[in-house]
C-alpha positions in Angstrom: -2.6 19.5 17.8 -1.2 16.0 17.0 0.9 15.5 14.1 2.4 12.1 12.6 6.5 12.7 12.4 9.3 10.5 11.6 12.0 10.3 14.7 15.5 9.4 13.6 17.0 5.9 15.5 19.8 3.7 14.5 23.5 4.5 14.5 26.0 7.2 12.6 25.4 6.7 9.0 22.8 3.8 9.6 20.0 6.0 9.9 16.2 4.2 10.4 13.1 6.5 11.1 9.7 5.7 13.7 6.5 7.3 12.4 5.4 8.5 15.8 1.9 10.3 16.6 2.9 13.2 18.9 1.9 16.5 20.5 2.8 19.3 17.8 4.8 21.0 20.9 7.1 17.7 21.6 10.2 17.1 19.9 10.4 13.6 18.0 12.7 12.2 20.8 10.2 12.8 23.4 7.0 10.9 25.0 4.8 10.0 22.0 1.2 8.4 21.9 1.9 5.5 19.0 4.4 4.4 16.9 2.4 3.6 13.9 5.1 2.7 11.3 9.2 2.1 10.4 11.2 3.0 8.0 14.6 1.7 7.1 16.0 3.7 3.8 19.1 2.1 3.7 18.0 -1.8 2.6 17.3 -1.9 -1.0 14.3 -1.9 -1.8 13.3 1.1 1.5 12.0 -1.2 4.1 8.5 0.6 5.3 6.6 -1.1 7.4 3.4 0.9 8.3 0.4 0.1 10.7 -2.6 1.1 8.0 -5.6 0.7 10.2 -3.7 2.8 13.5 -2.9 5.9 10.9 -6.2 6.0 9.2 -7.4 6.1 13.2 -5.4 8.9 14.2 -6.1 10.9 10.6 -9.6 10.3 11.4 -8.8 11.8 15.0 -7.2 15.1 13.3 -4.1 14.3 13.4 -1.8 16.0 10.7 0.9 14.7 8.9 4.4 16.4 7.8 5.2 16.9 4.5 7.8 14.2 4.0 5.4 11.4 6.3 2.3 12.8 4.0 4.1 11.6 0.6 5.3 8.2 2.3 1.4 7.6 2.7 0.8 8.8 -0.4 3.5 5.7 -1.8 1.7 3.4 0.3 -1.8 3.9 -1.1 -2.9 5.4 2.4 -3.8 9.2 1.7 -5.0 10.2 -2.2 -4.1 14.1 -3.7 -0.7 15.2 -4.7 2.5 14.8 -2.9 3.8 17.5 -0.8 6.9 20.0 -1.3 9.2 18.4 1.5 12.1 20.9 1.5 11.7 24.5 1.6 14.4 27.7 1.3 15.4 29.1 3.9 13.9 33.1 4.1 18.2 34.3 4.8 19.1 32.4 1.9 16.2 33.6 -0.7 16.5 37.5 0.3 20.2 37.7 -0.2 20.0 37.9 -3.9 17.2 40.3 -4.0 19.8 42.5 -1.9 22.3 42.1 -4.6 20.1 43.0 -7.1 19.1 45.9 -5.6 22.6 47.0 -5.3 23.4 46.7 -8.9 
């Protein structure tokens, strides 16, 4: 399965992200098919430079993108719906309260 990811580059505390098209099974530092866009959050305003035509390509090819990449194209007119929940809880950190409650 393909998946569009952002792969962190730069230097410590300079951080700049590729959007790469990759293998699902690859990790983001790996080989990857395309780099289709960049993104520098650090400039004011966010620097995102993205190749519209490649993405809509590889979406068209069944690619899927994350959550976070998925709500970038959203911002950039690419992708229509409703953005994505980027961040989840952790399943450790959401059962040890049920525990305690249990407990009392």
């Amino acid at each position: 399965m393909l998946i569009i990811r952002m792969s962190r580059v730069g230097k410590t505390k300079e951080p700049s992200y590729r959007l790469l098209v990759q293998s699902k099974s690859k990790d983001p530092w790996g080989d990857s098919l395309e780099t289709v866009g960049f993104i520098n959050p650090r400039t004011k305003p966010k620097t995102i430079k993205l190749d519209e035509e490649r993405i809509k390509h590889w979406l068209a090819k069944g690619a899927k993108a994350t959550p976070s990449v998925h709500n970038i194209l959203i911002d950039a007119k690419i992708l229509t719906g409703e953005k994505l929940k980027a961040t989840f809880k952790r399943k450790k950190a959401a059962e040890a309260p049920k525990k305690e409650q249990k407990a009392a």
